[in-house]
C-alpha angles and dihedrals in degrees: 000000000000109000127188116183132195135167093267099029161003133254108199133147117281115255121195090255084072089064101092097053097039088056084050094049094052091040084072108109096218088046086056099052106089090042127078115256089248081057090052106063138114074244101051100052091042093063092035084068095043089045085056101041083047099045085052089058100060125097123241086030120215099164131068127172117165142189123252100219115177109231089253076070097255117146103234092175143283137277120185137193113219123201111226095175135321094302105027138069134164114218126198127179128193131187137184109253085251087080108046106128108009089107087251096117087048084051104050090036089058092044095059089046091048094054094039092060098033108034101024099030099234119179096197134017121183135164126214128216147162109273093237094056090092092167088058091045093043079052107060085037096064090044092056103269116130127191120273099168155016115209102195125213091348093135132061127185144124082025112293134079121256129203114223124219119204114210118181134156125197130221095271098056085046089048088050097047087041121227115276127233109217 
């Protein structure tokens, strides 16, 4: 089992244990509003957790998408790092609205950069959101991404069309920054 530790948390590979309260995490209206009402669902959710378990399973791995746990044990959440090719990966990161602003969401999300330039060689790392979802860009832009593009109108759900930014850093921005150890 993958493990990814920091001060505040722990990164590890879902189990199906984690399912009831991952189902319970995504069910949160405000954690819904930025996701379309199909990637909302129990179901969802339900085949999210088994995607991961399954995805950590597979050799060579490419995909991991790991659960945010406190260190009372409690799962918070979960953030992934997602091999595109050999110098690109997308990363995402979700928490339960508990945890907004406790600097959880910065940690785990730094965590997973950090192990994504340093342990898997990755060239380029960027994350993708709605427009509208300013915590997540705020985000990428305190750990060193930058905008490179707007995608208007590309998405269209609860009725109404979204505009996508696209925010990435490459190793030698990480390595300037310097990798945090968290």
């Amino acid at each position: 089992m993958l493990t990814i530790s920091t001060t505040m948390l722990l990164l590890r590979d879902f189990t199906p244990a984690d399912l009831n309260e991952y189902k319970n995490l995504r069910n949160d209206e405000k954690f819904q509003r930025f996701y379309s009402e199909e990637d909302s669902s129990a179901e969802k959710s339900e085949y999210l957790l088994n995607l991961f378990i399954q995805q950590s399973k597979e050799q060579p791995r490419r995909k991991f998408q790991l659960a945010v746990v406190s260190r009372a044990g409690e799962l918070m959440g979960s953030c992934g790092i997602r091999l595109e090719d050999t110098a690109n990966a997308s990363v995402g990161c979700e928490l339960g609205r508990r945890w907004h602003g406790t600097g959880a969401a910065r940690q785990a999300a730094q965590a997973i950069i950090d192990f994504g330039f340093s342990t898997l060689e990755i060239q380029r790392i960027y994350a993708e959101t709605i427009a509208g979802n300013k915590a997540a860009i705020n985000l990428c832009k305190s750990l060193g991404m930058h905008i490179e593009a707007e995608r208007i109108n590309d998405q269209f759900f609860k009725g109404t069309s979204w505009n996508t930014i696209v925010l990435a850093m490459n190793k030698n921005d990480w390595r300037n920054k310097g990798p945090a150890h968290v």
